[in-house]
C-alpha positions in Angstrom: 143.0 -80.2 116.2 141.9 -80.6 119.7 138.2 -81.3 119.3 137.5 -82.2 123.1 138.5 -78.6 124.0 135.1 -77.4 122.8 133.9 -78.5 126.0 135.3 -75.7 127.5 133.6 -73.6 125.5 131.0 -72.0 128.4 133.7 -72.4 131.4 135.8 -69.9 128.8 133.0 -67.7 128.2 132.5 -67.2 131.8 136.1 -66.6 132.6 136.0 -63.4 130.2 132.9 -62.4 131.2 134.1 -62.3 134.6 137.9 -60.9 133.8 136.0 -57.5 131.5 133.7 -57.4 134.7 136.6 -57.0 136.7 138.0 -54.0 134.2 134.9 -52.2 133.8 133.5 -52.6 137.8 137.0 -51.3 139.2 137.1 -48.1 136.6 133.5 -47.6 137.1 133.7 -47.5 140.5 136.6 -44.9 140.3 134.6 -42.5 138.2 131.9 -42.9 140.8 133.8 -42.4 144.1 135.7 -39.4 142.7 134.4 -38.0 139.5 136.0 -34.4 140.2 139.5 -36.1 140.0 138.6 -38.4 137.8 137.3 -35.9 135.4 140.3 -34.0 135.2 142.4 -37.1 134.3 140.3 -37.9 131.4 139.3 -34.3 130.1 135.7 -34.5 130.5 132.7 -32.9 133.2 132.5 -34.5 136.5 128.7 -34.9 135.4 129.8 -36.9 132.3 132.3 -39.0 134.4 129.6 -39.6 136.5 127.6 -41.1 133.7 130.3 -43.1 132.4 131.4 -44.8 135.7 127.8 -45.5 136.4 127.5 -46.9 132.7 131.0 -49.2 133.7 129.9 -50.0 136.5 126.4 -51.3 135.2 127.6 -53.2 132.0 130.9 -54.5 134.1 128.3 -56.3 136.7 125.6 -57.0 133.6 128.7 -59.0 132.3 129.5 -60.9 134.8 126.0 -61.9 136.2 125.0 -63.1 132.8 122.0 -60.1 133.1 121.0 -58.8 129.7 124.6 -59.8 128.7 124.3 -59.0 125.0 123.3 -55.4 125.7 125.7 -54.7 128.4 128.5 -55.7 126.1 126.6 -53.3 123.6 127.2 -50.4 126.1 130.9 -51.6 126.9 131.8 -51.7 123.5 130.5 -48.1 123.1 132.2 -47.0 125.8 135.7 -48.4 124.7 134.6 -46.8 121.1 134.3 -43.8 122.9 138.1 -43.8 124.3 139.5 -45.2 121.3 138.2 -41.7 119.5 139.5 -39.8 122.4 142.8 -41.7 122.4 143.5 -41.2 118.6 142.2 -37.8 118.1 142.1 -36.0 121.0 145.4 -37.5 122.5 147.0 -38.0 119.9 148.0 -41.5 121.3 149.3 -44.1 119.3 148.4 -47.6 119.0 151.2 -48.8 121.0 151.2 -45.3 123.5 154.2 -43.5 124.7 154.0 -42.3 128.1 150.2 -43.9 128.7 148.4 -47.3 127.7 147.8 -46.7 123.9 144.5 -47.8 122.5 145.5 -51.5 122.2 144.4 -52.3 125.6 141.0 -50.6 124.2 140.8 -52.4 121.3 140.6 -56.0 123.3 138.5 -54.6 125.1 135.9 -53.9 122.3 137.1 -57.2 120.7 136.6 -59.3 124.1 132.8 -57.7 124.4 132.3 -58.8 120.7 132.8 -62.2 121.5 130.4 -62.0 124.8 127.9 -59.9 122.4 128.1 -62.7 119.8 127.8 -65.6 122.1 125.5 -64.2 124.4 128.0 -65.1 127.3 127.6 -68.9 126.8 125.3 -71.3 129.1 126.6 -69.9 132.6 124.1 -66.6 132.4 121.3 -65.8 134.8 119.5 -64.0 132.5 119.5 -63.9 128.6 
């Protein structure tokens, strides 16, 4: 319907490349300033948080440099997998939530990595 939007094709890549970034780099960075307190919040070791923030904070910047984009959104996407399972069967959260974020917000997440993971991030990369 509107074919000359499909030269904003790359521009729109690297506006959700840089917009997950932003997710993942912030959390990331909150597991690796604090992981004691961080740990507690999501019910796991401060030595696994630790590994988790550093794996946010690794994909999150992988993202949005355009560095090995494909496999950093492989590692985001496992990551997100991960709280999804905790979510729905440790949590007991519902798709919608109650009282916290429910794994929706999760869900786009893994979704908006599959799209970066299937289009390699567009043109605007530094490194494919």
């Amino acid at each position: 319907m509107f074919p000359e939007l499909a030269q904003l094709t790359d521009l729109s890549l690297l506006l959700l490349r840089l917009l997950v970034a932003a997710i993942f780099v912030t959390s990331g960075w909150s597991h690796v300033t604090d992981p004691k307190g961080r740990a507690q919040s999501i019910g796991m070791s401060p030595g696994f948080t630790l590994f988790l923030g550093t794996a946010e904070l690794a994909g999150g910047l992988g993202v949005a440099f355009g560095v090995l984009t494909q496999l950093a959104a492989i590692g985001l996407i496992l990551v997100m997998l991960g709280a999804i399972q905790k979510k729905i069967f440790v949590w007991h959260t519902g798709f919608w939530g109650e009282k916290a974020s429910g794994w929706h917000y999760d869900l786009m997440l893994v979704l908006m990595n599959l799209v970066i993971l299937a289009t390699n991030g567009g043109r605007y990369v530094l490194w494919k």
